[in-house]
C-alpha positions as CSV (number, residue, x, y, z in Angstrom):
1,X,0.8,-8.5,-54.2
2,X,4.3,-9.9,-53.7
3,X,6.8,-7.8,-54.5
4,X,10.1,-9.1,-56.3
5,X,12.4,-8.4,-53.1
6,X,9.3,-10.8,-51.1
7,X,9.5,-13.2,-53.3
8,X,13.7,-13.5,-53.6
9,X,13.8,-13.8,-49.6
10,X,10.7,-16.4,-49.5
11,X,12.9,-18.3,-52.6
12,X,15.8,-18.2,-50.4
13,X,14.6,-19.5,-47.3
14,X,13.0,-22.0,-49.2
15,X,16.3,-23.0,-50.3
16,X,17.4,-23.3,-47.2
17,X,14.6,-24.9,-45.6
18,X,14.7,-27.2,-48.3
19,X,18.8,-28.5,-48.2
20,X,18.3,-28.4,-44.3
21,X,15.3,-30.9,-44.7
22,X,17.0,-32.9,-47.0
23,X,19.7,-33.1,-45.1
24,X,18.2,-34.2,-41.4
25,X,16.0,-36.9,-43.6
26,X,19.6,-38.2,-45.0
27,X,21.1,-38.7,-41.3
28,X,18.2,-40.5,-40.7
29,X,18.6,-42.5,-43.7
30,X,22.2,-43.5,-42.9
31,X,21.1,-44.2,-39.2
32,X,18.7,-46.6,-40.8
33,X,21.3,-48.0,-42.3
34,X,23.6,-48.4,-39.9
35,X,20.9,-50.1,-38.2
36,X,20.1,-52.5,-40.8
37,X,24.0,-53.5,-41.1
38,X,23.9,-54.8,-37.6
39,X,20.6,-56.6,-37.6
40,X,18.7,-56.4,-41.6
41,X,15.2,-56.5,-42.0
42,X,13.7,-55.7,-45.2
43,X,11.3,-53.0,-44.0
44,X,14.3,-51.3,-42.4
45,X,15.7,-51.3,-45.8
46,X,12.6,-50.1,-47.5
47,X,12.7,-47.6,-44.9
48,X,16.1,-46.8,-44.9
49,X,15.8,-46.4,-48.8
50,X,12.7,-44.6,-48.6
51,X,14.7,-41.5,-46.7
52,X,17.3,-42.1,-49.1
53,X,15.1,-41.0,-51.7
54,X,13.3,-38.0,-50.1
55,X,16.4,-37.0,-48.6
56,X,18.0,-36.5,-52.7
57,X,14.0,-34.8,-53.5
58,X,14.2,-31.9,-50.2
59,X,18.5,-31.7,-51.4
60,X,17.6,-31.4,-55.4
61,X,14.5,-28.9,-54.9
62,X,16.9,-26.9,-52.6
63,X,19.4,-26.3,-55.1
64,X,17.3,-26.0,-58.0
65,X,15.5,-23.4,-56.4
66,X,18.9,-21.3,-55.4
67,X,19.9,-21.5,-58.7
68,X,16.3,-20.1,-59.9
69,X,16.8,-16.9,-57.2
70,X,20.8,-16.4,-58.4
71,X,19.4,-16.5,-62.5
72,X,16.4,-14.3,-61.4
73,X,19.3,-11.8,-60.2
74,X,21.5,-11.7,-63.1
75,X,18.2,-11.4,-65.2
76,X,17.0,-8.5,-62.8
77,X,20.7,-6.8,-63.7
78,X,20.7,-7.4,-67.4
79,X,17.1,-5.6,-67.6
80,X,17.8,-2.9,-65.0
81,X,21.6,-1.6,-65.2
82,X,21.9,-2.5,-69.3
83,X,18.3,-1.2,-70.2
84,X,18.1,-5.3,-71.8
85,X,14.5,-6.4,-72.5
86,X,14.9,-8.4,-76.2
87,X,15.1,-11.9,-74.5
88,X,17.6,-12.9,-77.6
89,X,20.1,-10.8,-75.7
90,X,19.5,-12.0,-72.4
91,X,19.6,-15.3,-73.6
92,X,23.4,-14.6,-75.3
93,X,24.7,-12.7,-71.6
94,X,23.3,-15.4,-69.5
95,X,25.1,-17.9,-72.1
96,X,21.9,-19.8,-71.5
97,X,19.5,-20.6,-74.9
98,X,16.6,-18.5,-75.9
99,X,13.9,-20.8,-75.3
100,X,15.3,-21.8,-71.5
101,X,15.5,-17.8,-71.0
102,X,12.1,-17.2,-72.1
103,X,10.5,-20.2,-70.0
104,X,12.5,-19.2,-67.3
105,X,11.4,-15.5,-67.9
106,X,7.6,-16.4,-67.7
107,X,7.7,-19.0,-64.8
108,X,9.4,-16.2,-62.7
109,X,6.4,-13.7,-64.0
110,X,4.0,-16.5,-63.0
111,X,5.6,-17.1,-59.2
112,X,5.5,-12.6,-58.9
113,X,9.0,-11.9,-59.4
114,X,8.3,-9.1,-61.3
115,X,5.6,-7.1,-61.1
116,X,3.1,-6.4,-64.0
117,X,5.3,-8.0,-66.3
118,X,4.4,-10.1,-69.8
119,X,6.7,-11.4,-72.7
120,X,5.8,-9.3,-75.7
121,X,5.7,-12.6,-78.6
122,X,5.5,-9.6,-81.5
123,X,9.3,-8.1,-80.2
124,X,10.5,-11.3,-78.2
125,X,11.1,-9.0,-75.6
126,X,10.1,-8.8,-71.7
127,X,8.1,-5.7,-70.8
128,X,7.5,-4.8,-67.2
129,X,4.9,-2.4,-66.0
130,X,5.6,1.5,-65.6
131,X,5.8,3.6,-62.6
132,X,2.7,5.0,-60.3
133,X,3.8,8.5,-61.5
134,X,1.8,9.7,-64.3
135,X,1.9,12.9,-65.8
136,X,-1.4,15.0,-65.4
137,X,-3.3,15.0,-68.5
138,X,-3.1,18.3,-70.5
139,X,-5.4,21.7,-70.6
140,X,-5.4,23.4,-73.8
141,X,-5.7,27.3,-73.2
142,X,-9.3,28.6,-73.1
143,X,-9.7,30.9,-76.5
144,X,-8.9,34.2,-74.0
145,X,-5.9,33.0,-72.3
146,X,-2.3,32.5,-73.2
147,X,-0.8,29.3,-72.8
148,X,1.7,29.3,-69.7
149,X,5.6,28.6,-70.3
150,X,6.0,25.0,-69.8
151,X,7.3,24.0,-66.9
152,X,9.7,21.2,-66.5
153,X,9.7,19.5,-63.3
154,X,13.0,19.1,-61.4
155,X,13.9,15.0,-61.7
156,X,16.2,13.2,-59.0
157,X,17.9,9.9,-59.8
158,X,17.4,7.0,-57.5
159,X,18.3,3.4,-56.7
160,X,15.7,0.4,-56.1
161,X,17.2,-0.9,-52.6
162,X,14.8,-4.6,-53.5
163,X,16.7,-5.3,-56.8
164,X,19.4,-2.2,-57.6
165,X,18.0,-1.2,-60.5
166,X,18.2,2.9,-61.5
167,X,16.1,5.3,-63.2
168,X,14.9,9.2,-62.6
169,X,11.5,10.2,-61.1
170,X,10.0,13.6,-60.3
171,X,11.6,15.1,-57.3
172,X,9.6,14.5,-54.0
173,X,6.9,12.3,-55.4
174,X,6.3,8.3,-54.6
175,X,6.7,6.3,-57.2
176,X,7.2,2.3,-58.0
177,X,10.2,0.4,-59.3
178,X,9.1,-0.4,-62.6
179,X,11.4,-3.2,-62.8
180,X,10.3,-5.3,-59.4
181,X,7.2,-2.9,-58.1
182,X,9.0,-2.0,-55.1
183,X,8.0,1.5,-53.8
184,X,10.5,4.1,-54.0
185,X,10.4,8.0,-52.1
């Protein structure tokens, strides 16, 4: 399964490969161009416009697509460093309006940027998986036995290096991002 930090790199080379594209088919488009100024034809034009077109499509799926990845980042930061999951909040940070946030939300659940995440309808609120880490279940003293003194395990705090995000888990044990899935030691 992709993992959030996957799926930010693939988005960004995509980007890339996308305004590069874009930009080779428009130098070919004004070559055909130049072409046609010094002897027109009208399949050189219809060619000529033709790159034109596709060159604007690679160019405007580039950009669209970096602007995607840079929202999914500032979304990522709301939820992880502010503890923000009611999408009516994200919505008012982002300055962007609720309905755009929560279609933007699930179409980046959709593509795998986060991991085992759903839009609760009931809270209008994003909820994202928990961690690997369970607690083991429970024994309840056998009738001859005294119960032991609890015993709280030691937590460390760490920090997600795929999106930055922070939490506490128990000390030496593997565990997952519950933000973007990556693992964390």
């Amino acid at each position: 399964m992709k993992t959030s930090r996957a799926a930010i790199v693939v988005g960004n080379i995509l980007s890339v490969i996308s305004g590069l594209a874009g930009g080779f088919l428009g130098l070919i488009a004004l070559v055909g161009f130049i072409i046609e100024i010094t002897s027109p034809t009208v399949g050189g034009l219809i060619i000529a416009f033709f790159f034109t077109t596709l060159s604007f499509i690679f160019i405007r799926a580039g950009v669209l697509t970096g602007r995607r990845i840079v929202r999914f980042k500032g979304y990522v930061s709301l939820i992880s460093t502010d503890g923000m999951t009611s999408i009516q909040q994200i919505a008012t940070h982002s300055s962007q309006p609720v309905d755009f946030v929560r279609a933007d939300l699930q179409k980046m659940i959709n593509k795998k940027y986060f991991v085992d995440a759903y839009i609760d309808d009931q809270t209008d609120s994003i909820r994202i998986g928990s961690t690997l880490v369970q607690a083991a279940p429970i024994q309840p003293p056998s009738l001859n036995q005294s119960a032991p003194p609890a015993v709280q395990a030691e937590l460390e705090i760490f920090n997600c290096s795929a999106c930055g995000a922070s939490g506490t888990k128990p000390k030496g044990t593997l565990t997952r991002c519950e933000y973007c899935g990556s693992p964390i030691a």
